[in-house]
C-alpha positions in Angstrom: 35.0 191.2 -21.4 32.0 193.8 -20.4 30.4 195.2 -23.4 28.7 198.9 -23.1 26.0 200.7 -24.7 26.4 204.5 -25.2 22.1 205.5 -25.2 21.1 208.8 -26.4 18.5 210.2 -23.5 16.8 212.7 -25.8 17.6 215.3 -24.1 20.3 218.1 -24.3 22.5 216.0 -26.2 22.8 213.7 -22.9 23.8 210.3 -23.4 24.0 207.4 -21.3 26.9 204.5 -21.1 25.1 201.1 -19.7 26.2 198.0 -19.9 25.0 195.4 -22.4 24.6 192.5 -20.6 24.4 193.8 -16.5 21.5 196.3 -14.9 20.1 198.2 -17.4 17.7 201.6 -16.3 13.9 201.2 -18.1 11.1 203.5 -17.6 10.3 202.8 -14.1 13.5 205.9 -13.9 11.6 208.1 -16.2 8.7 207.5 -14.3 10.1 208.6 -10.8 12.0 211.5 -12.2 8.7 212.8 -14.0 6.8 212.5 -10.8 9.3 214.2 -8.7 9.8 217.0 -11.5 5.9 217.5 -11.6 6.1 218.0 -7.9 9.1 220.3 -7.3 9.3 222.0 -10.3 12.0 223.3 -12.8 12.8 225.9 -10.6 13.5 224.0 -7.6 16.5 225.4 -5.8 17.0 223.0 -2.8 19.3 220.1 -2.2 18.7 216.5 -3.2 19.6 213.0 -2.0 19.4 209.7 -4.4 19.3 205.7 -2.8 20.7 203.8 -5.0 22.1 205.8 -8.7 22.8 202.5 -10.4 23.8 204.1 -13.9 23.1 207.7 -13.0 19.8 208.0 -15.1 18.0 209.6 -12.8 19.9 212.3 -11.5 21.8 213.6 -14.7 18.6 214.1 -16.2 17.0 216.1 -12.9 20.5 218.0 -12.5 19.7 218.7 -16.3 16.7 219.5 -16.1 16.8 221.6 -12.8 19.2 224.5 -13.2 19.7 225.2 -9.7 19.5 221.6 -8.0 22.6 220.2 -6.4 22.4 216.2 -5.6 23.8 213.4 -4.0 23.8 210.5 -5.0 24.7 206.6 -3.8 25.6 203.7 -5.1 26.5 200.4 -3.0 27.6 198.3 -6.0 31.2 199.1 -7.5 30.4 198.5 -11.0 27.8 200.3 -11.4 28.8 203.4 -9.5 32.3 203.2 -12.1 29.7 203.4 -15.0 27.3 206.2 -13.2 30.6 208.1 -12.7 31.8 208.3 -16.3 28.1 209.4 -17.2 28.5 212.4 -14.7 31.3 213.3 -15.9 30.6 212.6 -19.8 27.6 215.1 -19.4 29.4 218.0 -17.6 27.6 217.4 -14.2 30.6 216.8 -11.8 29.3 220.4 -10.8 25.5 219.2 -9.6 26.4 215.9 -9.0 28.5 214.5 -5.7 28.5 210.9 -6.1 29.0 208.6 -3.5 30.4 204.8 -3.2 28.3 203.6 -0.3 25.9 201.6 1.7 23.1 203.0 1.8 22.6 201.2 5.1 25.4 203.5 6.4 24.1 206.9 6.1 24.2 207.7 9.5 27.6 207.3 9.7 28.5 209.1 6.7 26.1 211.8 6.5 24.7 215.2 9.0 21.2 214.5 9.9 18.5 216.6 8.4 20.7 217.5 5.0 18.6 217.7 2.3 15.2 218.8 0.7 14.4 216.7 -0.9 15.2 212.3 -1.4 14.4 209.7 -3.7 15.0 206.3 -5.1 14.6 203.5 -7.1 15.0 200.8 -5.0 15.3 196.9 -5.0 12.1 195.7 -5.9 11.6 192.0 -4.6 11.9 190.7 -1.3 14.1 187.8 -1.0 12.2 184.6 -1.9 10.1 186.4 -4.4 10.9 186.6 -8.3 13.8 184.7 -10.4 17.1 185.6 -9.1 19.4 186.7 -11.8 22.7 184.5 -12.5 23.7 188.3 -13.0 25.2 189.7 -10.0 24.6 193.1 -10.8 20.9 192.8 -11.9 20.7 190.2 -9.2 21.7 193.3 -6.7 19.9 196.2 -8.4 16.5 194.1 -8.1 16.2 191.8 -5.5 16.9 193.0 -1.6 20.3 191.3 -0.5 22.0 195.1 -0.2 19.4 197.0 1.3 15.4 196.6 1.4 12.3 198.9 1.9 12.9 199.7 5.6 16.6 200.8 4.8 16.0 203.4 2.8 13.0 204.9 5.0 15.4 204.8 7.5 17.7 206.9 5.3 15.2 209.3 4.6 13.9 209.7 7.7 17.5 210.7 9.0 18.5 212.7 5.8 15.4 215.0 5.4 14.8 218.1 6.9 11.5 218.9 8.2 8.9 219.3 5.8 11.1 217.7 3.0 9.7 215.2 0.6 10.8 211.8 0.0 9.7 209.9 -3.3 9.9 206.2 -3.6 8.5 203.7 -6.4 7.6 200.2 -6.6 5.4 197.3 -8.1 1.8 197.4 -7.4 2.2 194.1 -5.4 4.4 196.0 -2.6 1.3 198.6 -1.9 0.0 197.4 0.9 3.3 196.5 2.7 4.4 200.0 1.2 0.9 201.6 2.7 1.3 199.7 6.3 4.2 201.2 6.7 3.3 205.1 6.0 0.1 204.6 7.8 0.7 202.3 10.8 4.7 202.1 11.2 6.1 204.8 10.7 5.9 208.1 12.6 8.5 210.1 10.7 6.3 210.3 7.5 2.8 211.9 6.7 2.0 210.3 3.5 0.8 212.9 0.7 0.2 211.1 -2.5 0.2 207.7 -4.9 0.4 208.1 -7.7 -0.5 204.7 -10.3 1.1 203.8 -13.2 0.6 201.3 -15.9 3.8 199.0 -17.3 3.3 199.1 -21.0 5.4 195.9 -21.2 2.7 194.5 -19.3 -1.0 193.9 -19.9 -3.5 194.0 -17.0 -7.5 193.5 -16.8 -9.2 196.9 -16.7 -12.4 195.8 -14.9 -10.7 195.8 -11.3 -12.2 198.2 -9.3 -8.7 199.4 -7.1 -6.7 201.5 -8.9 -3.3 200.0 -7.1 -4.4 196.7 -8.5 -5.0 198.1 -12.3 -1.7 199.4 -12.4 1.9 197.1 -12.4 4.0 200.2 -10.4 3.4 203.1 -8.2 5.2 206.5 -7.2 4.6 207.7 -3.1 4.9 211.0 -2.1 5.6 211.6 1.5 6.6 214.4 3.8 9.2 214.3 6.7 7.5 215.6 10.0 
């Protein structure tokens, strides 16, 4: 039997079902929604595209937040897209909020090219081979890269953007430089526009290293569609 948590988001009354024991959002979500906030401000009035919901987090609090924002939003894993549909709904944002069961290795099949203003994600962070696979299927999904992996959901963004859109992605610090090839070398869709470095306060790191992606456990890109 799944156990749930109901978590108040400190916002607007908003509150958030997860469950107990599965894939649980932490504050690499606030992270990415505060950056992309920062960026497009509250009165953004464009359309937006989310890789990978998991519990919802992210979006209910931008729809929230945003008044005039309209989002999609995917999720690959059935579970978790059952749980991120009872939060949309339980927060009266079935209005701002189209959410998707999908593979987010499908969208060209499922989705108009050049759609949206705007896309962002939280994705799988480790490659396969790196980091302790959970015996949880669903945390085993939500972090390591069986379902989908960096290239995927560039390859989503690049179809799903419109010109001039901005993507937003985050990741651990030790994914920079695979992150940074592939904006600088790689890709041709993108024109990179900004990191920006965050510290993990779970996490304790020296503070005499001299490159800033190295002093900090997580970092936020900001890239344009060309």
């Amino acid at each position: 039997m799944k156990i749930y948590t109901l978590d108040d988001l400190q916002y607007k009354n908003l509150k958030l079902i997860q469950s107990k024991n599965g894939y649980r959002s932490s504050e690499d979500s606030l992270i990415l929604l505060n950056t992309i906030i920062k960026n497009i401000g509250k009165n953004f009035p464009g359309s937006a595209f989310e890789f990978g919901t998991g519990s919802g987090i992210i979006s209910i609090l931008l729809a929230a937040k945003i008044q005039k924002i309209k989002i999609t939003a995917i999720e690959v894993q059935n579970s978790l897209f059952k749980i991120a549909q009872k939060n949309i709904q339980k927060n009266n944002l079935l209005s701002k909020i189209n959410l998707l069961e999908m593979d987010g290795r499908k969208i060209k099949t499922n989705f108009p090219n050049k759609k949206f203003d705007i896309a962002f994600s939280n994705p799988p962070y480790f490659p396969i081979g790196r980091g302790r696979l959970s015996p949880n299927l669903e945390r085993r999904n939500a972090r390591h890269e069986i379902l989908c992996n960096m290239n995927d959901v560039l390859s989503g963004f690049e179809f799903l953007l419109k010109k001039s859109g901005l993507g937003f992605m985050i990741y651990p610090s030790f994914r920079w430089k695979e992150f940074d090839k592939k904006m600088r070398r790689e890709n041709q869709s993108f024109v990179l526009n900004k990191y920006y470095f965050f510290k993990n306060l779970r996490k304790k790191l020296p503070e005499n290293l001299s490159n800033p992606h190295l002093r900090s456990n997580l970092f936020v890109a900001k890239f344009m569609r060309i």
